[in-house]
N, C-alpha and C positions, 0 to 999 in steps of 0.2 A: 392835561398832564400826560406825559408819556410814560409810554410802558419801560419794563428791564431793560427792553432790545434797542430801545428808540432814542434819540437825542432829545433831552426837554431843549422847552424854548425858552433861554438867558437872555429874559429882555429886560429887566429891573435891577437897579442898581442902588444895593441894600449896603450898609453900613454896618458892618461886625463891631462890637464894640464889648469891653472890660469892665466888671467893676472895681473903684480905684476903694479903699475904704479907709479913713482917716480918722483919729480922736478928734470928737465935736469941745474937748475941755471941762465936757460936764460929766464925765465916766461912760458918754456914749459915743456912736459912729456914726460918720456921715459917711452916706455913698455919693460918689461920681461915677460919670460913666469915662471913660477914655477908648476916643475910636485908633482901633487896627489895622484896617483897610478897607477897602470895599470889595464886594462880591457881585457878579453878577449873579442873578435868582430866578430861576420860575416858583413863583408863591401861588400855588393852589388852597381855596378854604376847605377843611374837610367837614365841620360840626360846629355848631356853637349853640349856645346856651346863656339866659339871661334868669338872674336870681333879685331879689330885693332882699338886702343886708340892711336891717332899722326901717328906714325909711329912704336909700336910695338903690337905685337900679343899678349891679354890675352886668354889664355884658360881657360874656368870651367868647373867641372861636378861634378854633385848633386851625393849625394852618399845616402842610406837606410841602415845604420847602427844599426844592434841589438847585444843588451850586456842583463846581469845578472842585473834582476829587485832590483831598490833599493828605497825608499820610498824618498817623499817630503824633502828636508832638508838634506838630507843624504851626504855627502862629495863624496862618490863613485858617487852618482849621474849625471850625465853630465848637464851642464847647458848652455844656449844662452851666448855667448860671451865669453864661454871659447872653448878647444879647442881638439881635438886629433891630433898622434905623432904618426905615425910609419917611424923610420927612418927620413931619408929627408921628405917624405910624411907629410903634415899639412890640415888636417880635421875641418875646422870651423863647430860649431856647432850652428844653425840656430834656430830648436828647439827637442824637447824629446817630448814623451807620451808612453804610457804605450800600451806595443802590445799584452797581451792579457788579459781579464778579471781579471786574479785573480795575475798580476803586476808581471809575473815569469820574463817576457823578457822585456827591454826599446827600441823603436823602437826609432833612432835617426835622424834628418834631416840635413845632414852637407852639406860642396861644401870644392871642394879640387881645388887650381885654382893656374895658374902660369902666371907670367910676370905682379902680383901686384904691 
């Protein structure tokens, strides 16, 4: 992972993606996801952590994801409760801010977790 000053390395190619929510007809919601675009990424893991819920294993781990800076409002932008896609791989996205002064890179705060 590179520092404030330095260019990260955008070598993965992640999938931003929406959730779509619709009436299931029984008074509840179904989620879909609908992709937006793609990003190119540097995905750093930073912690994780593994719990047993009843009887089955959850594992998480936080991840420090930097993409190509894109302003407020912006659709390319990543947002809290949407999502990234590589593959199998599903990166919830927790929160964004801007990694360095003048908005080149978005540093992003996701968790990628199995046995939800």
């Amino acid at each position: 992972m590179s520092g404030a000053g330095t260019r990260p390395a955008l070598r993965r190619l992640l999938v931003l993606e929406a959730p779509e929510r619709s009436a299931d007809g029984g008074g509840g919601v179904v989620v879909s996801w609908e992709a937006l675009g793609a990003l190119w990424a540097d995905v750093q893991p930073v912690s994780g952590r593994e719990t047993i819920i009843g009887a089955r294993e959850h594992a998480r781990v936080s991840h420090r994801i930097m993409v190509r800076g894109a302003p407020e409002g912006s659709p390319a932008r990543p947002r809290p409760e949407q999502r990234l896609r590589e593959g199998a791989r599903v990166f919830a996205v927790h929160a964004v801010s801007e990694h360095d002064p003048m908005g080149r890179y978005l540093t992003i705060w996701a968790e990628e977790g199995t046995g939800a």
